[in-house]
N, C-alpha and C positions, 0 to 999 in steps of 0.2 A: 530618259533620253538615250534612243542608242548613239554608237559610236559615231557614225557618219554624220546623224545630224548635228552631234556635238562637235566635230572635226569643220562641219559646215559652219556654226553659227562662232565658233572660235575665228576661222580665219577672215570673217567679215568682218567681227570686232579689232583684229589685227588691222587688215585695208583702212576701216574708217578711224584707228588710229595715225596710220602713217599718214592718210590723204589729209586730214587734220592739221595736218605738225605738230602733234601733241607732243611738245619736246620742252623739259626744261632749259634751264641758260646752258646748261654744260651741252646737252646733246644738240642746242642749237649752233653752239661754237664751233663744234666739233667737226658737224655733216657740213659738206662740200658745197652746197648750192642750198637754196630757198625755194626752188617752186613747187615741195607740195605745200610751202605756207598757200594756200586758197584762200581763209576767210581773213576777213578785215582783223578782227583780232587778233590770228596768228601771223599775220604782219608784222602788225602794230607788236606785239609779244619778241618776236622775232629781233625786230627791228631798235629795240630799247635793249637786249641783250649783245648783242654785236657792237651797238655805242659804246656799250658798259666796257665791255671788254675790250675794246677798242682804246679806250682812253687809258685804262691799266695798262695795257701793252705800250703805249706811247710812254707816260709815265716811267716806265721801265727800261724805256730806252731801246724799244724794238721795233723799230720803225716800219721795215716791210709786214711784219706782221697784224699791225693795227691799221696798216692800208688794205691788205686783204680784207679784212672784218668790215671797213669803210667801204669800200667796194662793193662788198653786199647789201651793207647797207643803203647804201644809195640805190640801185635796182630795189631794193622792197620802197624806198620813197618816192619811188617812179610808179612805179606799181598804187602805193598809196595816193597817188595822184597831188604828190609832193613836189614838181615839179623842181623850183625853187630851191629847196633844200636839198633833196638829189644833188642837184650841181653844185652847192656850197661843199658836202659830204668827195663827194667825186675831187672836186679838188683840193679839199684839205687831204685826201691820200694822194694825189698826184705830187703833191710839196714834200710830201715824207719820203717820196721813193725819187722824186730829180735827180737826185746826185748821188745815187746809188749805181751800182750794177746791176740792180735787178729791172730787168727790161719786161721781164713778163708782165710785174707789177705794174707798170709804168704802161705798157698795151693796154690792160684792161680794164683801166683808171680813165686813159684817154678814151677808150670804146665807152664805157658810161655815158661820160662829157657828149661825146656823139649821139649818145642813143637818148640824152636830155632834149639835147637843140633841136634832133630831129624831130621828138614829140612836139615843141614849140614850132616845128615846121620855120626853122630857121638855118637855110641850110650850108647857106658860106659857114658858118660857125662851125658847123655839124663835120665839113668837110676837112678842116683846116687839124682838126681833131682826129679824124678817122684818117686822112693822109698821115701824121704823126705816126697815130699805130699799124697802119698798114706797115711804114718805114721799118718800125722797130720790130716789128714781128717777123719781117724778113732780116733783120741780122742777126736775132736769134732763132731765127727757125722755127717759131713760136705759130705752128701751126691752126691753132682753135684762135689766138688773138687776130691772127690774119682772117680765117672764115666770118665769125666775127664782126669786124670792121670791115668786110664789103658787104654780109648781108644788109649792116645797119647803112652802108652807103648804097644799095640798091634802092632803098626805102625813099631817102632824099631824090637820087635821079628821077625815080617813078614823077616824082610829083610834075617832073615837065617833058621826061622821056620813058616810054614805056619798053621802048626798044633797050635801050641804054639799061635801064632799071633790069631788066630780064638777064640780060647776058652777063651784068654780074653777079646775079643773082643763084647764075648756073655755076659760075666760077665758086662762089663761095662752096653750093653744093657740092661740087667735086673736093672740097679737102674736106668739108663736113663726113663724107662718105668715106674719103680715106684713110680718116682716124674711127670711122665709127662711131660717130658721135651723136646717137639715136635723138636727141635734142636740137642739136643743130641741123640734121637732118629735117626732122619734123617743120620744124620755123621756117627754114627756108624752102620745103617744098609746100609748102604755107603761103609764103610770100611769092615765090613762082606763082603759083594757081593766082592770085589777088592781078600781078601783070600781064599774065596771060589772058584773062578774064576783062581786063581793060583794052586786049586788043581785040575781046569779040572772039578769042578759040575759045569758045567754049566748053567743047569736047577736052581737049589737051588741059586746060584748069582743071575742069572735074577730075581727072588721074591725079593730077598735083596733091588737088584738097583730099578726094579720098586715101591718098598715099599718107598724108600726113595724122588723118583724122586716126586712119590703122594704129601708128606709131604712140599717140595720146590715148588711144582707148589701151593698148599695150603695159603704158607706164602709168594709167589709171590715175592723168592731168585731166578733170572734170574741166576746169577754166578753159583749158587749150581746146575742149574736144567742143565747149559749146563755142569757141572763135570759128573754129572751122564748118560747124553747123550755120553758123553766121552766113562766113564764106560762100558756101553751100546753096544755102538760101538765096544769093544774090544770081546764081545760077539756075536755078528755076524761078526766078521774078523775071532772066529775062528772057526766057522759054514762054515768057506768062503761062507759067503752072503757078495759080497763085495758090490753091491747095495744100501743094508740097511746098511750097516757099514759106507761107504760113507755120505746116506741120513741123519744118527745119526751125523757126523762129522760136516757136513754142517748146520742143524739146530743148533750146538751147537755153530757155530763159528757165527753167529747173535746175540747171548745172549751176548757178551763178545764183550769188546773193545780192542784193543793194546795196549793200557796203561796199565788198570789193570790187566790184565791176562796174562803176560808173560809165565808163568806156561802153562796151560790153553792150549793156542795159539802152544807153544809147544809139546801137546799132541798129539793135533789134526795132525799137520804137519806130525809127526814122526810116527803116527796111519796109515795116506796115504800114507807116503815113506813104510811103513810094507806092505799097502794094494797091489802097482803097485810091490814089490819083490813077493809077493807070485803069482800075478794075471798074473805075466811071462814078466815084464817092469822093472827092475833095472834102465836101464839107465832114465827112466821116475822116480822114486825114490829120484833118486841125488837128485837134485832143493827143494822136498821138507823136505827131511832129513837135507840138512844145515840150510834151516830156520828152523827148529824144534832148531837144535843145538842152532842154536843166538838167539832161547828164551828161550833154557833152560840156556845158559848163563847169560842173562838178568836176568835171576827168581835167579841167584845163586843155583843152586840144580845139587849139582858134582855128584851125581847118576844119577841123568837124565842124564847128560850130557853125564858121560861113556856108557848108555846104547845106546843111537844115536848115537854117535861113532860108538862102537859095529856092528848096525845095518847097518850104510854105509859101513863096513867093509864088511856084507853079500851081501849087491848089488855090491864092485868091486870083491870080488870072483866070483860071480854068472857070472861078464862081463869077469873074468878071467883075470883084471887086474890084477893079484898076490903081484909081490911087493906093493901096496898101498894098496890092501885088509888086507897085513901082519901088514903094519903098521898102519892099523886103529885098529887093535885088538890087538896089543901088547899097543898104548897109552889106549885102554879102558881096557886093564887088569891091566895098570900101577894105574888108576883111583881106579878101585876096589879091587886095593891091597892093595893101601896106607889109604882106610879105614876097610880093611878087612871083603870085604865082599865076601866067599865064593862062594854063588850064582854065582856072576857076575862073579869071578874068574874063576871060571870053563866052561862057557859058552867059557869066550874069548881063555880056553887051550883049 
């Protein structure tokens, strides 16, 4: 083997160890964040080492410190589609750091708590949380806590204003940008594209999404690069290029495995159940609209879930089965009524 190829096939085994998180308990304690953990096992690996150490530290009587570790841990049981346990984990660290000085801790404890309620698409909750840390981040100066908690309250507005949801979404971007924070960067010009995309600029999303997708292909986040192909996709579905919408679907659903990306795996589905109703195929729709459903299941996210509904409900109209078309849209407007969300409400009257 000469040099080069050996130089070649050394730093690929390098990459697909880092994108991995091939890391034991100490190197997991150690490194700063969690998202190259990708597969469900090095969550799940991840994620029982940070408890571990987490309760030692408490045990020991170090309180900020076994909140940080909780703190991550909670984002990997978010991630894990832990919904539940996330916010028990979030706020057994938020109790440790109350009556502390430590305000950072206490930002990014309450920004979880937010970024729980708002997967539950709950979002007084969501709010009352992310006001907290927005508060405290501005008396510490606490820069990244503050970006942060309005990206994740950009998310909540979206659900009923897309205006609202955009402008702070730019806000966050600007300190994103000012500290350099290639990740928060990426996320929220992510989330920009996704509002702008709901107001119909088309064009102006696509700069967003590819701006972001640049950043992930960068830091070689496979998970993030196929969300953004996701993204991507919903912009030539509505170009109806169903072609490239498809070809974006497909390369993104290679990036991702079944385990971790319940979410994910769902979008794509329910993106091709959209693609065969518009492309003049409902009956071709069905098969993959219920698997989209049994992963938004899976992921726990009762928005998604009402809005697939929803959309089977347009493919048995379109076949003119009536009675079942009626009843898919009255369970998806019961969905987005009991968290009151307008939007959806109206779609399904």
């Amino acid at each position: 083997m000469n040099q080069t190829r050996w130089l070649l096939c050394l730093s690929v085994a390098l990459l697909m160890q880092i994108n991995t998180g091939a890391q034991g308990p100490a190197g997991i304690i150690s490194r700063e964040s969690d998202e190259r953990a990708i597969s469900a096992g090095d969550r799940q690996s991840a994620l029982t080492a940070l408890l571990n150490e987490a309760d030692r530290l408490r045990a020991a009587q170090q309180p900020s410190a076994a909140a940080r570790l909780l703190t991550r841990a909670g984002y990997l049981q978010l991630k894990l589609a832990q919904p539940a346990e996330a916010l028990r984990t979030f706020n057994d660290a938020l109790r440790l750091v109350t009556d502390t000085a430590d305000i950072i801790n206490q930002t990014d404890t309450l920004n979880g708590i937010g970024a729980v309620y708002t997967s539950k698409t709950k979002c007084p909750e969501a709010k009352t949380a992310l006001t907290r840390a927005l508060s405290l981040s501005d008396q510490d100066h606490y820069l990244k806590g503050r970006a942060q908690a309005l990206l994740t309250l950009s998310e909540c507005q979206d659900y009923d204003n897309h205006t609202v949801a955009l402008a702070t979404a730019n806000e966050s971007l600007a300190i994103w940008t000012q500290i350099n924070h290639q990740w928060g960067i990426a996320k929220t010009n992510a989330a920009i594209g996704i509002y702008l995309f709901s107001l119909n600029q088309l064009t102006e999303a696509t700069v967003h999404f590819e701006t972001a997708l640049h950043i992930w292909r960068a830091l070689a986040l496979t998970d993030e690069q196929a969300d953004l192909l996701i993204s991507l996709s919903f912009i030539e579905y509505r170009k109806g290029a169903w072609q490239n919408n498809i070809s974006d679907l497909t390369e993104a659903r290679t990036l991702i495995d079944e385990q971790s990306e319940p979410y994910k795996l769902g979008q794509i589905n329910a993106n091709l159940g959209e693609t065969y109703i518009a492309s003049g195929l409902p009956e071709a729709a069905l098969p993959s609209l219920d698997l989209g459903l049994q992963y938004f299941e899976r992921a726990q996210n009762p928005r998604a879930v009402s809005a697939v509904i929803w959309v089977k409900g347009k493919a048995l109209l379109l076949l003119n089965d009536l009675p079942h078309a009626l009843e898919q849209f009255n369970a998806a407007l019961a969905g987005f009524a009991a968290r009151k969300e307008g939007i959806g409400m109206a779609i399904c009257h």
